[in-house]
N, C-alpha and C positions, 0 to 999 in steps of 0.2 A: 485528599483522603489517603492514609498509609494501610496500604494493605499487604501483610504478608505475602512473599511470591508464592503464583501459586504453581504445578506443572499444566501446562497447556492441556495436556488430556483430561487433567481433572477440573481444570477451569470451563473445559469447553461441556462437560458432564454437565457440571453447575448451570451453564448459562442454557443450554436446551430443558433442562429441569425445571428451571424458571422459567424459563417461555411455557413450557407443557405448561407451568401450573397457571397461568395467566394473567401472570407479570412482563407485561414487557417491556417498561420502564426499567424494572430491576436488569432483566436479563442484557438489554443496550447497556446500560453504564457496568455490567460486568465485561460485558464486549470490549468496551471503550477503555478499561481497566486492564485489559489484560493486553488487548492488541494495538492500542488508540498511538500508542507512542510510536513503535514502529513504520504504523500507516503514516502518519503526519509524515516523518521523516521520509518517506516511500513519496508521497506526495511534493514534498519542497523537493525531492530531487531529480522530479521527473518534469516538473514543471517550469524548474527553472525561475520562478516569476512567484516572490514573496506573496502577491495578491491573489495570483490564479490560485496558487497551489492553497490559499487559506478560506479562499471560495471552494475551492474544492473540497475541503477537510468541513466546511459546512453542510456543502452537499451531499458527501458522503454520512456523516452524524446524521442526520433526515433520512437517509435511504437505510441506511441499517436500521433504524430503530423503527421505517415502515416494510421493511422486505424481511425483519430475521421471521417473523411470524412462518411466512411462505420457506422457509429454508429446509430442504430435503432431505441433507446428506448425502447429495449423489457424489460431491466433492467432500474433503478438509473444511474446516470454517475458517481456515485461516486463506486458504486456497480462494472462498469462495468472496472471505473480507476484500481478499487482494482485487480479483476481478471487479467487484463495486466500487473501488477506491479508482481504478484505473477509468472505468466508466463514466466515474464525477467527474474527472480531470478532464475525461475528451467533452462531457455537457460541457463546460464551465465553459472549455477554451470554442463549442460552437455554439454556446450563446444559448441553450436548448435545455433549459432547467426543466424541470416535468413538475406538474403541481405537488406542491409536495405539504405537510401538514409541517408545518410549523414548529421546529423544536421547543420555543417557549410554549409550548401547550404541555409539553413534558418536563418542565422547569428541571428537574433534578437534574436530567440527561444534559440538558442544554447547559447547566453549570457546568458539568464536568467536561464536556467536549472543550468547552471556553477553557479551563483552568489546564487540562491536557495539555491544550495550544499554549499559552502562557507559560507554563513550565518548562516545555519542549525546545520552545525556541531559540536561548541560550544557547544550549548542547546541541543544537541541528548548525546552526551559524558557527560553532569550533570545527564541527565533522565537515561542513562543507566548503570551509578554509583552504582545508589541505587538501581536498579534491578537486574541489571547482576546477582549476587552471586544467587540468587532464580531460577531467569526461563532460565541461563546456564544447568540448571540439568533436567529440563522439555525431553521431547523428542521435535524434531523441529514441526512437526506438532500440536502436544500440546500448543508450543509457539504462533504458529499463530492462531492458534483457540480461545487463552486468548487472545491474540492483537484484531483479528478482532471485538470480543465482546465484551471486558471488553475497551480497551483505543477507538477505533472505534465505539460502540454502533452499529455494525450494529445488523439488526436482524439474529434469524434464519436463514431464507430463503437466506437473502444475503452471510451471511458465508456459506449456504451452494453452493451459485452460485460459489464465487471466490475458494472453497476446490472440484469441482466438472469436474470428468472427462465426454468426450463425451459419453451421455448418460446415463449418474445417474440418479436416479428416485432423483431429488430435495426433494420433500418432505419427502422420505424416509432418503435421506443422513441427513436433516436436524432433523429430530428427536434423527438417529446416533449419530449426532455431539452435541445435545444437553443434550443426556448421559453422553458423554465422557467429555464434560463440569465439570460436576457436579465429574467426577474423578478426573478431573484437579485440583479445588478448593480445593478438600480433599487434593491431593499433596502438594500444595501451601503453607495450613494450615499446614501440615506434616514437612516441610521444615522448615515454619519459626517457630514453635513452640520446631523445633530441635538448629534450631540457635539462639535460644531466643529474637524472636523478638516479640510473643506472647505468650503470659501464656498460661499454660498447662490448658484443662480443666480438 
């Protein structure tokens, strides 16, 4: 389905509008339309593991289109997509799926999640060509830390919402994480300066 872009703020208008009115088939595959691409991509590159990461992108498509109902605003929706996407990825990898309703009971959602992934995959296998050989060596959580803020732009506070267990001091985690940033970059630099992708200084 080609859809005009639309701007996130006003996408995200639309898709709670549609949920209020009691659409929530419409309102997932507006989710899955505006954000589905990125997530996918967020998921192959955290996962490392072409199958995990596509179980995951299943598990996740089920948990948005059973959890946006409950969705508060106390975060972004983009903040709060990322946090569930990260959540399916660690079920998948411990085997801890939660019951969950069946995307083919919503056939329309369940196509586009499907045709998302099939689109995506191409363009996710070019981007992760030229990355792979660097932030394979990262440690995993390393890897999502550079994902969430360097290709996601989120801030702070939101990496630190979606890397955050029940009951972290937010602001503390995020000061943490905004440390461990700045080791990361050093690595980075370490990496490609060894593989000679940048001059030594």
């Amino acid at each position: 389905m080609d859809l005009p872009a639309t701007p996130r703020s006003d996408a995200d208008a639309r898709i709670l509008a549609i949920r209020d009115g009691g659409d929530l088939d419409g309102a997932t595959a507006l989710v899955l339309e505006t954000y589905g691409g990125e997530l996918l991509a967020f998921l192959h590159a955290i996962a490392r593991d072409p199958t995990v990461a596509d179980d995951a992108w299943s598990v996740l498509a089920a948990a948005i289109w059973r959890s946006l109902g409950g969705f508060a605003g106390r975060s972004s929706l983009r903040t709060w997509l990322y946090v569930l996407a990260r959540r399916a990825h660690l079920r998948v990898l411990r085997r801890q799926r939660p019951d969950e309703v069946p995307l083919s009971q919503a056939s329309a959602v369940g196509r586009l999640a499907a045709d998302l992934r099939r689109t995506s995959l191409p363009h996710l296998a070019r981007v992760r060509e030229r990355m792979a050989d660097l932030r394979a060596q990262l440690d995993p959580d390393d890897q999502t830390i550079l994902i969430l803020r360097v290709d996601r732009e989120l801030s702070w506070r939101e990496v630190a919402e979606v890397l955050a267990d029940e009951g972290d001091d937010l602001d503390r985690l995020a000061a943490t994480v905004r440390k461990r940033f700045e080791r990361i970059k050093a690595q980075i630099r370490a990496l490609a300066t060894a593989a000679g992708l940048v001059e030594q200084d």
